[in-house]
C-alpha positions in Angstrom: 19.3 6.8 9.0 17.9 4.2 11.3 14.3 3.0 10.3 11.3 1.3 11.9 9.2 -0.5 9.3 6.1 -1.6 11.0 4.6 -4.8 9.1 7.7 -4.7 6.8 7.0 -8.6 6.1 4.3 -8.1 4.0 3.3 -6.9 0.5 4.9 -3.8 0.4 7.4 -4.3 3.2 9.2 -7.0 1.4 9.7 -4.6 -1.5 10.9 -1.5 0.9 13.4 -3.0 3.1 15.6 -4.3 0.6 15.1 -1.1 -1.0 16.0 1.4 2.1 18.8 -1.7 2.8 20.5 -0.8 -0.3 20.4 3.3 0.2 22.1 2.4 3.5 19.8 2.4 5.7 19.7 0.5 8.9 15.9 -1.1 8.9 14.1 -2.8 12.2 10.9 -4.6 10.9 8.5 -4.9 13.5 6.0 -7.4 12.6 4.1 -10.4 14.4 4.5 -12.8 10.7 1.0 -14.0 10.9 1.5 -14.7 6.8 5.5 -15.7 7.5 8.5 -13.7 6.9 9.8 -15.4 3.9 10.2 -12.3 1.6 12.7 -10.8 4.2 14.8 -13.6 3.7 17.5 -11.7 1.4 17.7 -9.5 4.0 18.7 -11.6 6.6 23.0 -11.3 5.4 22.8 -7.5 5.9 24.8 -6.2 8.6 21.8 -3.4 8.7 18.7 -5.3 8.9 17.5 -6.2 12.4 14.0 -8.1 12.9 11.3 -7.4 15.7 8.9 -9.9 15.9 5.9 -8.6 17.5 2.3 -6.7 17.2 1.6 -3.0 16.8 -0.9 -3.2 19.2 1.6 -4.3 21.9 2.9 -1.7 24.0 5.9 -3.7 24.9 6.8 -4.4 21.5 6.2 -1.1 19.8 8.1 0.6 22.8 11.4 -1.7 22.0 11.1 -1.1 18.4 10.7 2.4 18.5 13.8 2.5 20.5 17.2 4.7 19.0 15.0 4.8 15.2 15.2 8.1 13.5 12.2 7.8 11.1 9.4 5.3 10.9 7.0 3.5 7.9 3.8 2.6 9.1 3.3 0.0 6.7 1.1 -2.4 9.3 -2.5 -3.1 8.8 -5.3 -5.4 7.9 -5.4 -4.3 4.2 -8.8 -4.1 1.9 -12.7 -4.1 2.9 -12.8 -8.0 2.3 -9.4 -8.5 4.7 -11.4 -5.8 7.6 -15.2 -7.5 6.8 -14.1 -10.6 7.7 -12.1 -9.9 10.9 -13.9 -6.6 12.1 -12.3 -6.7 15.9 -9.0 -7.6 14.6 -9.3 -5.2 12.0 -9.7 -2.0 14.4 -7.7 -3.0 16.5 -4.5 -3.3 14.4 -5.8 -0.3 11.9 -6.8 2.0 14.6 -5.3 0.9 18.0 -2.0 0.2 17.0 -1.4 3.2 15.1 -2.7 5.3 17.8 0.0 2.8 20.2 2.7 3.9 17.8 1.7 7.5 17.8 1.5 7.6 21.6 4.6 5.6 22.6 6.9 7.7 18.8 9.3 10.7 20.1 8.8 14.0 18.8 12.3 13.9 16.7 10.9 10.4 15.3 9.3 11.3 11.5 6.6 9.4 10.9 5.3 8.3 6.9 1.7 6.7 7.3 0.4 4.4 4.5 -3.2 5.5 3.9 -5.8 4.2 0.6 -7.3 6.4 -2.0 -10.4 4.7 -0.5 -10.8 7.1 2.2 -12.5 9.5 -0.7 -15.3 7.1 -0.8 -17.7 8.0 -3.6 -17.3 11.2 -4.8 -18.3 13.0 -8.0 -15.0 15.1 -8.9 -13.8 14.5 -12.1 -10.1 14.1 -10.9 -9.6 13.4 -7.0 -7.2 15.5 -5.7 -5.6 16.1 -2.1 -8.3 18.9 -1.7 -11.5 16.3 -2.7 -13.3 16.0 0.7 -12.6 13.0 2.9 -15.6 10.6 2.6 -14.7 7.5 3.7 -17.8 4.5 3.4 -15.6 1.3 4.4 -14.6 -0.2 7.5 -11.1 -0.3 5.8 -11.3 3.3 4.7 -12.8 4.6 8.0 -10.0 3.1 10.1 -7.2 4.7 7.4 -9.1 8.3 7.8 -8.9 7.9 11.5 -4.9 7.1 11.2 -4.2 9.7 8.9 -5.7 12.2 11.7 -3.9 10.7 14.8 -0.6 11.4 12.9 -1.3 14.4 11.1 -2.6 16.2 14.7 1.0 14.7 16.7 2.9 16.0 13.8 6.1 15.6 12.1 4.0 13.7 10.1 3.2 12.4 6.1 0.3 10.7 4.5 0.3 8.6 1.5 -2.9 7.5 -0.2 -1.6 5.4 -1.9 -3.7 4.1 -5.7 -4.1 0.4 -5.9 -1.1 -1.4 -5.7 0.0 -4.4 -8.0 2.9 -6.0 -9.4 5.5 -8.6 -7.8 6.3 -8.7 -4.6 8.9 -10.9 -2.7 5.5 -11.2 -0.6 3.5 -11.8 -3.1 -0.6 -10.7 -2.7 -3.0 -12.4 -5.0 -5.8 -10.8 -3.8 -5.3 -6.7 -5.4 -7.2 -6.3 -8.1 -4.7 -6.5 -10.9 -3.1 -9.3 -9.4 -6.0 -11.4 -8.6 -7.1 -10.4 -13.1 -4.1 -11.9 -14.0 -3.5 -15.2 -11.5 -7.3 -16.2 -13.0 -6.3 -15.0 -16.4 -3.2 -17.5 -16.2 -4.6 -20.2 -14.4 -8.2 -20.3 -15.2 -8.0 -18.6 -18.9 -11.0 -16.4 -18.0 -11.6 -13.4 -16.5 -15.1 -12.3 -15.1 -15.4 -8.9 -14.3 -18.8 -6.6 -12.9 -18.4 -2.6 -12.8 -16.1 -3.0 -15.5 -16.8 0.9 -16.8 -15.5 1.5 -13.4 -11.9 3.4 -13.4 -9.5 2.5 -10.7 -6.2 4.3 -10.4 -2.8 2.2 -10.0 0.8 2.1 -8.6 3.1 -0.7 -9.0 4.7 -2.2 -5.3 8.2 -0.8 -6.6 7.1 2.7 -6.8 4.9 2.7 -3.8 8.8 1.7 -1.9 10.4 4.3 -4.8 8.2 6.8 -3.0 9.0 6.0 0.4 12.6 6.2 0.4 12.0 9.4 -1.9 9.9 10.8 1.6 12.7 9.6 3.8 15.0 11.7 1.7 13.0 14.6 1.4 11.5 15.1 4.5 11.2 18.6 5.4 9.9 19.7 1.7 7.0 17.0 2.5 6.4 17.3 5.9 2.9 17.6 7.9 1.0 17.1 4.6 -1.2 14.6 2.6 -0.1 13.4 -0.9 -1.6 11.1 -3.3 0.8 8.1 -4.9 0.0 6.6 -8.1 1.0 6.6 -11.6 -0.9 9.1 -13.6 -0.7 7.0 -16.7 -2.7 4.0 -14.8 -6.1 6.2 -14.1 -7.9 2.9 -16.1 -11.0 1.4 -16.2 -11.8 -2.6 -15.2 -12.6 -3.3 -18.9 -9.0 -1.7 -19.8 -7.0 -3.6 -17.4 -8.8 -6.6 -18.3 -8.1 -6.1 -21.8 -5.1 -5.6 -22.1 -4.6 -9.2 -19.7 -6.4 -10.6 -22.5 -3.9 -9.4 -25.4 -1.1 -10.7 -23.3 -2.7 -13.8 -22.3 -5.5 -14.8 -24.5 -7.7 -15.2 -21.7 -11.3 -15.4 -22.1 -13.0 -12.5 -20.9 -16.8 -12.1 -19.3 -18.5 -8.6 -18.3 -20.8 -9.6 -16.4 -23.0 -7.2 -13.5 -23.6 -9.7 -10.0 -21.2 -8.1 -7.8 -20.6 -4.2 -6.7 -16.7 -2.7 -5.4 -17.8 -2.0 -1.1 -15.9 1.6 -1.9 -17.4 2.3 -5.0 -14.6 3.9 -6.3 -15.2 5.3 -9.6 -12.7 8.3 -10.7 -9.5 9.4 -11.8 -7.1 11.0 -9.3 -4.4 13.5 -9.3 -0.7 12.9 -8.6 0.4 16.6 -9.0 1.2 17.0 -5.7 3.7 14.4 -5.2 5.0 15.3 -8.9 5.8 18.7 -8.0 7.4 17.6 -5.2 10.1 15.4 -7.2 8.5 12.0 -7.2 6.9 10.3 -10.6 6.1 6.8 -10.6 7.9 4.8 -13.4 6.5 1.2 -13.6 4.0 1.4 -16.6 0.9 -1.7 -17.3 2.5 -3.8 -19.5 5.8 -4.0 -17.5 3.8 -5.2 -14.4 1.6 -7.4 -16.6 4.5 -9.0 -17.8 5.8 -10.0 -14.5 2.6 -11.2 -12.8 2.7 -13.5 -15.9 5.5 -15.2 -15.0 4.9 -15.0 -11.1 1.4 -16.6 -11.6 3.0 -19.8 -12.9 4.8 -20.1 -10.3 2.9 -19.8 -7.1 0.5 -22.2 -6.1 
């Protein structure tokens, strides 16, 4: 299968292409490398890796990538309410123009997975979020991804992934997610502050959220034209567990401390049924992450 990965250069990207690379794949990355390309660089000695570089937003661009592809990841967007709040414009325009430019310009025949957040549930009440909670979304992040998922769900030939919050190593590596960020400071710093830490927060490693994708891309027609949350059902934890058990592995000092509030305010534990019945379970448990951010924190600057 030939496959467009739009922003494959980046967190998740850099874990999927290597991983569709090695199921055969032929992969096109389109992406404009605002934060470098370095985690494609294994890729560049495969005979079926080819690199776009260029915007979502650009016609031009999206029009030559989308050329001869048989299915494409729609991984590209200005990720997380801090990332959006601090570059509004660009934030639209890449979340909500260019995945309307890529709906527009796609063929029919062209499948399309689009990466959406658990955030677009905003703050609900339900005890478990499932696919059926309503759609509620209170950030500029989460309003753009609820906008996206419509676009692509109304053109069709279409699946949504609201995906948990990600963590673990990446050949892009993000020290911003939540888990990440708990454990760079943890290393680093040997503390940990942490507000809302009663708050729960749901979780799926970067390997599984690629596991998943290729596991779409394989499965198409039994997913097809439908919404699906991805996480790990074992990882529906609060702050105060995640930061503990950093501090068992790390010995970090650890602060609770209530000066700061999460812009989504996301507070519940959410269902992965769906997906499970399907076929797909994510595998990468806490400590197995943990243990590799360890490492990777000593390592980047």
């Amino acid at each position: 299968m030939r496959v467009l990965v739009t922003g494959g250069a980046g967190y998740v990207g850099s874990t999927l292409v290597p991983a569709l690379l090695a199921e055969g794949h032929h992969v096109r990355v389109l992406d404009r490398l605002r934060a470098g390309g370095e985690g494609l660089l294994s890729c560049c000695g495969h005979a079926g890796f080819e690199m776009v570089v260029g915007d979502v937003c650009d016609e031009r661009a999206v029009a030559e990538a989308l050329r001869g592809v048989d299915a494409i990841v729609h991984l590209a967007a200005v990720v997380g309410e801090p990332a959006c709040a601090g570059e509004p414009a660009q934030a639209w325009m890449t979340n909500v123009e260019g995945t309307s430019t890529l709906v527009k310009l796609r063929q029919a025949g062209q499948s399309l997975l689009f990466a959406s957040t658990g955030s677009v549930y905003g703050k609900v009440t339900d005890a478990v979020c499932t696919e059926a909670t309503s759609v509620d979304p209170n950030t500029r992040y989460a309003k753009a991804k609820a906008l996206g998922e419509q676009m692509v769900l109304d053109a069709g030939n279409a699946v949504v992934y609201r995906f948990a919050t990600a963590f673990g190593v990446s050949q892009r590596l993000r020290t911003d997610l939540l888990v990440n960020d708990f454990v760079y400071k943890a290393v680093r710093q040997g503390y940990l502050v942490v507000y809302q830490p009663g708050f729960r927060r749901t979780l799926v490693h970067v390997r599984d959220m690629a596991r998943s994708i290729v596991f779409a891309l394989g499965n198409w027609h039994g997913l097809a034209d439908d919404v699906y949350n991805v996480g790990n059902a074992e990882l529906n934890l609060s702050k105060a567990a995640i930061a503990g058990a950093i501090a068992r592995r790390t010995e970090c000092y650890v602060h609770f401390a209530e000066f700061a509030t999460d812009p989504d305010q996301r507070d519940y534990a959410v269902s992965y049924r769906k997906i499970e019945d399907k076929g797909f379970t994510a595998e990468v448990d806490l400590e197995t992450g943990l243990a590799e951010l360890c490492g990777a924190a000593r390592l980047v600057p």
